[in-house]
C-alpha positions as CSV (number, residue, x, y, z in Angstrom):
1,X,-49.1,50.0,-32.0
2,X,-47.5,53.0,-33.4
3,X,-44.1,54.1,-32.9
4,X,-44.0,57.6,-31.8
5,X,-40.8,60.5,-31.5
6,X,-40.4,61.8,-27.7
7,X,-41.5,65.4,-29.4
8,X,-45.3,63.8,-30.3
9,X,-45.6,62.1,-27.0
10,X,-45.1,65.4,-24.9
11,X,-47.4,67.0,-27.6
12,X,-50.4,64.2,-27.2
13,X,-49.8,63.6,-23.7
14,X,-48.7,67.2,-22.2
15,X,-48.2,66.9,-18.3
16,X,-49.1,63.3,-17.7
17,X,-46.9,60.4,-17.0
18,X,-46.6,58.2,-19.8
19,X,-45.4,54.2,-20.1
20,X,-43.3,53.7,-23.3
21,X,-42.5,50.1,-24.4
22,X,-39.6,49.3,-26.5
23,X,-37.6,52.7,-25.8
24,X,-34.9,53.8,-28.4
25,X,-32.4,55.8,-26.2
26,X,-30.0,58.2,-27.7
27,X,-27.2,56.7,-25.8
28,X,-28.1,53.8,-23.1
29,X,-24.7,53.9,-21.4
30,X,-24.8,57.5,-20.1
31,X,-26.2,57.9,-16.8
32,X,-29.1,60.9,-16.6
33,X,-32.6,61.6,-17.3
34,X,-34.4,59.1,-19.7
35,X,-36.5,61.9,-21.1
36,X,-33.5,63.7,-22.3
37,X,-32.1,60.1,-24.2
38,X,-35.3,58.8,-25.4
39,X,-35.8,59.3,-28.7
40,X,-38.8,57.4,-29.8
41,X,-40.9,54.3,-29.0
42,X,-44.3,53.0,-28.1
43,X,-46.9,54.5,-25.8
44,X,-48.6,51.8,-23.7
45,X,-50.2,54.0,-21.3
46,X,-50.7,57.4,-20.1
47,X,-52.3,59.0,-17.3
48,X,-51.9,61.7,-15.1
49,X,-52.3,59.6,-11.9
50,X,-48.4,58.0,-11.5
51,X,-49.7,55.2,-9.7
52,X,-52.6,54.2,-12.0
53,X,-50.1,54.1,-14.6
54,X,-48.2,52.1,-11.9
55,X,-50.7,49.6,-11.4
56,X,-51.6,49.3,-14.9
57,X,-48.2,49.0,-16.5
58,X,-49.2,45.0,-14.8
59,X,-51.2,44.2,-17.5
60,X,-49.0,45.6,-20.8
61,X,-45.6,45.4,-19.6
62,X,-45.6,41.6,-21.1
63,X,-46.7,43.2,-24.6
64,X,-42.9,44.7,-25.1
65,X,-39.3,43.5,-24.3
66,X,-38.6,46.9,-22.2
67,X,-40.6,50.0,-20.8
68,X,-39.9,53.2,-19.9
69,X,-42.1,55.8,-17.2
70,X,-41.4,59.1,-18.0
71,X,-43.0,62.4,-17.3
72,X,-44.0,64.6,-20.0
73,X,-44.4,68.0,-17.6
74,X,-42.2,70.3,-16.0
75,X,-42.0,69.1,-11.8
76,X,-42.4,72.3,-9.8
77,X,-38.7,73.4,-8.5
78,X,-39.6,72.8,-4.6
79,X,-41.7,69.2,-5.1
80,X,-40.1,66.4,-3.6
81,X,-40.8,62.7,-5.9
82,X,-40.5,59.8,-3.9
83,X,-38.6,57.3,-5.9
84,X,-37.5,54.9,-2.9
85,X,-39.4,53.7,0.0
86,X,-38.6,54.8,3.3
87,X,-37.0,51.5,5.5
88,X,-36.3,51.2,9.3
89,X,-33.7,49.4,10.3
């Protein structure tokens, strides 16, 4: 598996959402976007279907230590992304 920067991820993999194991951040500790801290690492899995990367992420995730999903596009400014699910109480 080959160890790419964040700059030839986007390049190979414009506009699709992308599974990176092992993730070298720029500076774990700050809170913020892990696209702007990632620096390199290795690309497990890329699609442009979130949750077939979701459901695939299953079968690699035990190939690396750590994994990162990122999103190598711009989101449109007025698009909502659903990160929690909704819960009644």
């Amino acid at each position: 598996m080959e160890i790419l920067t964040i700059d030839q991820i986007k390049l190979q993999y414009p506009d699709q959402w992308v599974l990176v194991g092992n993730p070298e951040l720029d500076d774990p500790n700050t809170l913020g976007s892990v696209v702007s801290k990632l620096l390199r690492g290795i690309v497990l899995y890329a699609s442009k279907d979130k949750r077939e990367l979701a459901y695939k992420a299953k079968d690699v995730k035990s190939e690396v230590s750590r994994t990162a999903c990122i999103y190598t596009g711009q989101f449109p400014k007025r698009r909502r992304i659903g990160l929690l699910q909704k819960v009644n109480l």
